[in-house]
C-alpha positions in Angstrom: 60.4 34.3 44.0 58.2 31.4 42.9 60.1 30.4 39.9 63.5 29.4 39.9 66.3 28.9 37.9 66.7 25.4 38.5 63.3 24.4 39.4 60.4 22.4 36.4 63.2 21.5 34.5 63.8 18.3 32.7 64.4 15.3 34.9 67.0 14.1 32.3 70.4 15.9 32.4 71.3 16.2 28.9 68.2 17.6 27.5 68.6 20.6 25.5 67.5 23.5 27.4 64.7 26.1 24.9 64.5 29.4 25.6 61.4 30.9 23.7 59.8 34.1 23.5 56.9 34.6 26.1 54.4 36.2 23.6 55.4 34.5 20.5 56.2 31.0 21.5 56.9 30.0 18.3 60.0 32.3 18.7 62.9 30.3 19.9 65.2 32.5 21.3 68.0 30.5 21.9 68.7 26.2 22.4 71.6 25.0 24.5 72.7 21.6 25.9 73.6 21.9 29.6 77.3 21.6 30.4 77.6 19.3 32.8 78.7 18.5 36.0 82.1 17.7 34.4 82.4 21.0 32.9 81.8 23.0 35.9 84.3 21.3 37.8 86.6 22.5 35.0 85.4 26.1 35.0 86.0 26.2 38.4 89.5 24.6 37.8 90.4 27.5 35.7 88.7 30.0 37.5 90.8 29.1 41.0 94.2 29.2 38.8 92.9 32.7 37.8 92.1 34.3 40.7 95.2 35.0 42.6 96.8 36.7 39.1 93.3 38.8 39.3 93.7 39.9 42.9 96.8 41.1 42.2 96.6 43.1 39.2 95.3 46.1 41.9 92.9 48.5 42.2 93.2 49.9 39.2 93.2 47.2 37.0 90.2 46.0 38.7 87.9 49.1 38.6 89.1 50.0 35.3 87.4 46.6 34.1 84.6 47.2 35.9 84.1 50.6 34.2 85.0 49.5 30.6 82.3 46.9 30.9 80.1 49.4 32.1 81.0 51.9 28.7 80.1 48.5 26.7 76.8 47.7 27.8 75.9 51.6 27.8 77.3 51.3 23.7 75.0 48.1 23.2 72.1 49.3 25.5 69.1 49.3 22.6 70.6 45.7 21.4 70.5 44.0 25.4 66.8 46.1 26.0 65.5 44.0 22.9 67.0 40.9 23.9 65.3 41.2 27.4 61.9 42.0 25.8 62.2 39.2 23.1 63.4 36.7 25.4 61.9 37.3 28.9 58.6 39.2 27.7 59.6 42.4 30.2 57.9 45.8 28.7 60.5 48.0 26.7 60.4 50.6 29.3 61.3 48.2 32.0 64.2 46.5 29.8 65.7 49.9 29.1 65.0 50.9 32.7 67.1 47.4 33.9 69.7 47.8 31.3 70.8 51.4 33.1 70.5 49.8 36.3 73.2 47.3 34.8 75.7 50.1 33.5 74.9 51.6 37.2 76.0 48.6 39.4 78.9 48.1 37.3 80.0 51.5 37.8 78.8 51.6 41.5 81.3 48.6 41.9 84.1 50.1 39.5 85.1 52.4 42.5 84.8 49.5 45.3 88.3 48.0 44.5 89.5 51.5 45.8 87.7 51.4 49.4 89.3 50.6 52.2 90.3 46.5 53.0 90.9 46.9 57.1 91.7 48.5 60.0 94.2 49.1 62.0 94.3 49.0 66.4 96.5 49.0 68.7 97.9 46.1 70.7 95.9 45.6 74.4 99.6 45.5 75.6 103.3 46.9 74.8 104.8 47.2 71.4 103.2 46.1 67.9 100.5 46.3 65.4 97.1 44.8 65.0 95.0 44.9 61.6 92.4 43.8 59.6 92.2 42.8 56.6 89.4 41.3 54.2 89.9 38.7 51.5 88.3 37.3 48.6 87.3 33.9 49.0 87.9 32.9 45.8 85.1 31.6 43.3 82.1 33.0 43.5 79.0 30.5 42.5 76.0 32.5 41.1 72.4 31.1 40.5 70.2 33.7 39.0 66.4 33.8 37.8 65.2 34.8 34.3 63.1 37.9 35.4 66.0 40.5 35.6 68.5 38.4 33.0 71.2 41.3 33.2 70.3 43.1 36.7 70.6 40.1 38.7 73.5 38.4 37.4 75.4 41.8 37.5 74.5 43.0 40.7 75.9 39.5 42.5 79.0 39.5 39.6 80.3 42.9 39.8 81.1 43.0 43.8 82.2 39.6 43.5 84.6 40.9 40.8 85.4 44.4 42.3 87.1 42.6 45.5 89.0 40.3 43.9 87.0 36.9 43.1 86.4 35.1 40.3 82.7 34.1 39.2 81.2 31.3 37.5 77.7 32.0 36.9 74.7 29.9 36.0 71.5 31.4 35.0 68.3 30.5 34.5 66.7 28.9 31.0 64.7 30.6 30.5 67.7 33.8 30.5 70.2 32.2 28.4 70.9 34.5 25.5 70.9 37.6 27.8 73.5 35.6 29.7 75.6 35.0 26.9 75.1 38.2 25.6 76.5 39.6 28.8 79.6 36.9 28.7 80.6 37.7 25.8 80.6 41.8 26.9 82.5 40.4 30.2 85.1 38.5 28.6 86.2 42.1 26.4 86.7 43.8 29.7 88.1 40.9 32.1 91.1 38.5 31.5 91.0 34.9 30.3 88.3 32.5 33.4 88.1 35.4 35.6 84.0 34.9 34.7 82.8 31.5 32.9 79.4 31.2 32.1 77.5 27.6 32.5 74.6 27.1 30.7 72.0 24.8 32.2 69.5 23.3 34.9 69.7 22.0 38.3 72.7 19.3 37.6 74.8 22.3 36.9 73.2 24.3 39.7 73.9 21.4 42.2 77.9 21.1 40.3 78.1 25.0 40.7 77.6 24.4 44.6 80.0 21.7 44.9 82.8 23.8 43.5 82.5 27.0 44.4 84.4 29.1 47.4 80.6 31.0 48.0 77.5 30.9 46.6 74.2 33.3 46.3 71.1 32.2 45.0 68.0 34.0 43.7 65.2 31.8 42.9 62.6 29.5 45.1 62.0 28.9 48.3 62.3 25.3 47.8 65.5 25.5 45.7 66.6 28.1 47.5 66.3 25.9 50.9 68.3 23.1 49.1 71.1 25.4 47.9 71.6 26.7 51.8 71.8 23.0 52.5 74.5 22.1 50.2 76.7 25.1 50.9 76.2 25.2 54.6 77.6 21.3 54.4 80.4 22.3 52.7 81.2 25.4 54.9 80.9 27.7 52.6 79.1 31.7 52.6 75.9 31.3 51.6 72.9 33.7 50.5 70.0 33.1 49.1 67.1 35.7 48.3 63.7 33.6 48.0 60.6 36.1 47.2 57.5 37.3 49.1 54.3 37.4 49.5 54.7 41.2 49.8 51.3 43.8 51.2 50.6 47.3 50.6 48.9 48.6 54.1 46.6 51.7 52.8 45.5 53.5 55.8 42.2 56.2 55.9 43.9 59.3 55.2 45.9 58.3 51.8 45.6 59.3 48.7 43.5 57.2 47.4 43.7 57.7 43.8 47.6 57.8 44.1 47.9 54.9 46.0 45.7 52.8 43.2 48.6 53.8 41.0 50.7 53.0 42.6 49.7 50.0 43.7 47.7 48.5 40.0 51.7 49.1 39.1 53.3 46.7 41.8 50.6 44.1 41.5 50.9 44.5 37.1 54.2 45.7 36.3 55.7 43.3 34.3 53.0 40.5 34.6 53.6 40.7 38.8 57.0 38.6 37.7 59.1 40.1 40.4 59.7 39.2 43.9 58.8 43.0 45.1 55.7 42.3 43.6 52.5 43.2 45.7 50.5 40.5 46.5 48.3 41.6 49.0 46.6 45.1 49.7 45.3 45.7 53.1 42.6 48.7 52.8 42.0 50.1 56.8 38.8 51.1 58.1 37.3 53.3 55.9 39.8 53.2 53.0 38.4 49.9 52.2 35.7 51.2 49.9 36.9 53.9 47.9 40.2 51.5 47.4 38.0 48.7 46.1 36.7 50.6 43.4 40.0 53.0 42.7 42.1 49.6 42.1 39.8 47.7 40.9 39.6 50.4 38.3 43.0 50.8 38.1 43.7 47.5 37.1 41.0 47.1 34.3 42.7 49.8 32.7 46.2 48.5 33.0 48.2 48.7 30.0 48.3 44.7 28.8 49.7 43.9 25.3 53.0 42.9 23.3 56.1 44.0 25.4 57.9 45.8 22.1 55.3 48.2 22.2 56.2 51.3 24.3 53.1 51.9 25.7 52.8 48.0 27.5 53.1 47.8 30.8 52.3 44.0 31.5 53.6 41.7 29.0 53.3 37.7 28.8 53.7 35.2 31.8 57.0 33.5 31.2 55.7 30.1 30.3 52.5 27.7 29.9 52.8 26.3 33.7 52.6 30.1 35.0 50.0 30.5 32.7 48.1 27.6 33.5 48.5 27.8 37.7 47.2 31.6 37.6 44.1 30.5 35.7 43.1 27.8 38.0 43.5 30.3 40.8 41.3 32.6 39.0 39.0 30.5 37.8 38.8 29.0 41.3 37.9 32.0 43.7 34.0 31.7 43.4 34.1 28.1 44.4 36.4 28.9 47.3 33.8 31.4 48.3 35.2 35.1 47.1 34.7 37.6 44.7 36.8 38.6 41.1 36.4 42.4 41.4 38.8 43.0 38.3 40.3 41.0 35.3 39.8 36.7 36.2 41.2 34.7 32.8 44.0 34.3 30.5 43.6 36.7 27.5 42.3 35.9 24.3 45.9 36.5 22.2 48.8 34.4 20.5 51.7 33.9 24.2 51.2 33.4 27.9 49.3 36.7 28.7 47.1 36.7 31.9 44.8 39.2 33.0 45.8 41.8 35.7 43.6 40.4 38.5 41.6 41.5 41.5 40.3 39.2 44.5 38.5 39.1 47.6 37.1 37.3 50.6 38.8 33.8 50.0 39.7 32.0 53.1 42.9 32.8 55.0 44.6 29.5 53.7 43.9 30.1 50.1 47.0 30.0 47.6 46.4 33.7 47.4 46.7 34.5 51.1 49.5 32.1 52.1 51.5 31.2 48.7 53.8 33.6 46.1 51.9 33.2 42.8 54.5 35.4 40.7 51.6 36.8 38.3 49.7 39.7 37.7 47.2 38.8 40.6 46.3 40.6 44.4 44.2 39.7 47.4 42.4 42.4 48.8 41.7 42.4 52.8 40.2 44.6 55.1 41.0 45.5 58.5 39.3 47.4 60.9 42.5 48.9 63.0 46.1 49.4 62.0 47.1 46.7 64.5 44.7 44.1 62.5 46.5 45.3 59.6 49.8 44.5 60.8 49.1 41.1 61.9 47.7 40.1 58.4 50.5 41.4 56.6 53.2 39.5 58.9 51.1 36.5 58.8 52.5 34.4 56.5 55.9 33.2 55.9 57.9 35.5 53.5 59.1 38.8 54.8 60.9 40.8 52.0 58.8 44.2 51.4 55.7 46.0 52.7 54.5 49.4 51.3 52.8 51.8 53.9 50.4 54.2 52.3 49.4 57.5 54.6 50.0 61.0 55.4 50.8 60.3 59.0 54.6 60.3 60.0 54.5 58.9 63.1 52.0 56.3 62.1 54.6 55.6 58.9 57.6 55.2 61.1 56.0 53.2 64.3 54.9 50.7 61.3 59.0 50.9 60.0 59.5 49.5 63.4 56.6 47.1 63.3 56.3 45.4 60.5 58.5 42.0 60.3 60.2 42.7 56.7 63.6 43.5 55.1 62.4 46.3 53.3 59.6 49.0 53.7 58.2 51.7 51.4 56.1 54.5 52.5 54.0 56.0 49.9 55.7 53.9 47.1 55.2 50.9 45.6 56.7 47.8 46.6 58.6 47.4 43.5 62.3 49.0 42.7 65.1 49.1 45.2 68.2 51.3 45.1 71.5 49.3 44.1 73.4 51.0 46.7 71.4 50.0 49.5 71.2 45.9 51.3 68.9 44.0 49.7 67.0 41.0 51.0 64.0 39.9 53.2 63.4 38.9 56.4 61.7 35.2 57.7 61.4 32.5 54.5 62.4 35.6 52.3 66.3 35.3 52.6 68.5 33.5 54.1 72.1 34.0 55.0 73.6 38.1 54.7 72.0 41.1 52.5 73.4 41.6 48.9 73.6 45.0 47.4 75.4 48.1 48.1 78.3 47.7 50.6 77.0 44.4 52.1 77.8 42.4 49.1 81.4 43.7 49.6 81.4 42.0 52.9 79.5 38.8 51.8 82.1 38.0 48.7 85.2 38.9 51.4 86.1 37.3 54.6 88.0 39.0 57.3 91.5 37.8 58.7 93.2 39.4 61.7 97.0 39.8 61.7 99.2 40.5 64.9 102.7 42.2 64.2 105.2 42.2 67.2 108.5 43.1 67.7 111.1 40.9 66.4 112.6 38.7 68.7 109.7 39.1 72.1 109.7 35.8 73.8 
């Protein structure tokens, strides 16, 4: 992910923090004053007194929170969809779409407190009892980004929360009033510092580290790089999930209108503002052609305009510096010798819209071949085998998803097997994951264990071995 939610911030700690509404910036959402290092230290205070009381209330207790949050964001879904739109620009669809995923994840998680904690063995020798058990570590640190203000946050929080831990949770700027929004639904459902939200930039990012029993990150590869720094000094967990430069490989024998779909969707959706987003499209042999003019196509037509109304598909661009980096790149591909096959300019319209852009034939070190640009934007490439395909799309140094587009099985899977990434979709986009299943990339994309599904349960618990013997064996 190329932005961050402690990266171009303020150099001076106290400065009030502006959250502003991507296509009207005139619309300030929201303006806090970051809490300082001071503050965190206290939340965390709290939080550590809090978190043996929360283990212990059980099970029950536990998933029954879970599940009552879950009930109050389903009951307020309309009013947090809004929010998202107003304050992070994301089409109405997609907000309602990412407000389900919320009430699913907490719900998912309601029923974790309930799974088993161990195992139980036999001793290698005579009488006795050996067992396993796994234990929260205590406060949970979370860093989240702005582009999914409620999915994010949640999916870290809620496992976090399910097996036992306490969570302080700093999100991005840019995301404040979802945050709050989605404190202030937390502290109905959860007793008193069991989550403590702490608004601000990278001083409280850095405090957040320095306090914390774990920590998982979402955000830059820079940032993100730092953060694994900080907590791996301290001996702390760590994870951190830092974007990709993500390709669609579309072989001879797709679909070739389909896959433009499908593709114009992943490059567009939501202004190419997610770290699934795909960046590059690798056309095979002959599908490089019909492909060319099918997405090309495809993303001239692509549904650009305020996110409120239902028919958007790709909103604003987050801020003026996204904004303004996408349209140098644009601007830029002639004299780097290639060719704009579809959109190439900001639009013509009150907020920080871009165009949903096609390129080709820029040299293999452009920003567009080798860097995350986080904007509606794609490099198209052509190869002339499957195995020159696979080489471009594992050359460079992010590794989260690749999308695989033919009608050939055992091509599909020997490229499951091939391709260096953490995720691969066959005939889908490379957008949209399943909550229930790891999460995270391979090479520069992630670093330290998967989150998601039953992984995060293991990353926010650590295992301790107990031996029982007989009373009184010498």
């Amino acid at each position: 992910m190329s932005t961050s939610s402690t990266a171009d911030l303020p150099t001076d700690p106290t400065a009030a923090l502006a959250s502003r509404n991507p296509a009207d910036p005139e619309d300030v959402v929201t303006l806090v004053e970051p809490v300082g290092a001071a503050a965190v230290a206290r939340a965390a205070e709290r939080a550590r007194a809090a978190q043996p009381g929360w283990l212990r209330v059980g099970a029950a207790f536990r998933s029954g929170a879970l599940d009552s949050a879950a009930s109050a964001l389903a009951a307020d879904a309309e009013g947090f969809a809004a929010l998202i739109v107003r304050e992070v620009g994301k089409p109405a669809a997609e907000a309602r779409g990412e407000v389900a995923r919320a009430v699913a994840i907490l719900r998912y998680y309601a029923q974790a407190p309930y799974l088993p904690v161990g195992e139980i063995h036999d001793p290698s020798a005579g009488d006795g009892l050996l067992y396993t058990r796994r234990h929260p570590h205590g406060v949970a640190g979370l860093i989240t980004p702005w582009n999914f203000p409620l999915a994010i946050p949640l999916w870290k929080a809620a496992p976090a929360l399910a097996t036992g831990n306490c969570v302080l949770l700093k999100p991005a700027p840019e995301a404040t009033a979802c945050a709050a929004r989605l404190a202030g639904l937390l502290a109905e459902a959860l007793p008193a510092d069991v989550f403590s939200l702490l608004p601000g930039g990278a001083h409280e990012g850095a405090a957040l580290i320095d306090v914390s029993d774990v920590v998982s990150f979402t955000g830059s590869t820079a940032v993100g790089r730092s953060v694994v720094r900080a907590a791996t000094g301290r001996g702390i967990p760590v994870q951190a999930e830092l974007g990709g430069q993500n390709a669609a490989l579309v072989l001879p024998d797709a679909d070739i209108e389909s896959v433009a779909g499908h593709v114009a969707a992943a490059v567009a959706g939501y202004a190419g503002q997610k770290c699934t987003a795909t960046s590059r499209v690798i056309a095979v042999g002959s599908a490089a052609e019909p492909l060319r003019e099918a997405l090309a196509a495809a993303l001239r037509d692509f549904p650009v305009g305020d996110p409120g109304d239902p028919g958007t598909a790709c909103g604003p661009l987050i801020g003026p510096a996204a904004l303004d980096r996408v349209t140098r790149l644009q601007q830029g591909v002639a004299a780097a010798g290639g060719r704009v096959l579809a959109g190439g300019d900001r639009l013509d319209r009150p907020g920080w819209y871009s165009a949903p852009t096609l390129v080709e034939g820029v040299p293999d070190d452009h920003p567009l071949a080798v860097e995350e640009v986080f904007a509606p934007i794609a490099l198209l490439r052509t190869a002339a085998t499957v195995e020159e395909a696979v080489a471009l799309a594992d050359g460079v140094r992010h590794g989260l998803v690749a999308s695989v587009h033919t009608r050939d099985l055992d091509t599909a899977l020997a490229l499951a097997g091939q391709l260096h990434v953490g995720m691969l979709k066959v005939n889908a986009p490379t957008t949209g994951v399943d909550f229930h299943l790891p999460f995270g990339g391979s090479k520069a994309s992630g670093l330290g264990p998967r989150e998601q599904g039953r992984a995060a349960l293991e990353f926010y618990t650590e295992s301790r071995t107990v031996s029982l013997l007989p009373g009184g064996r010498r």
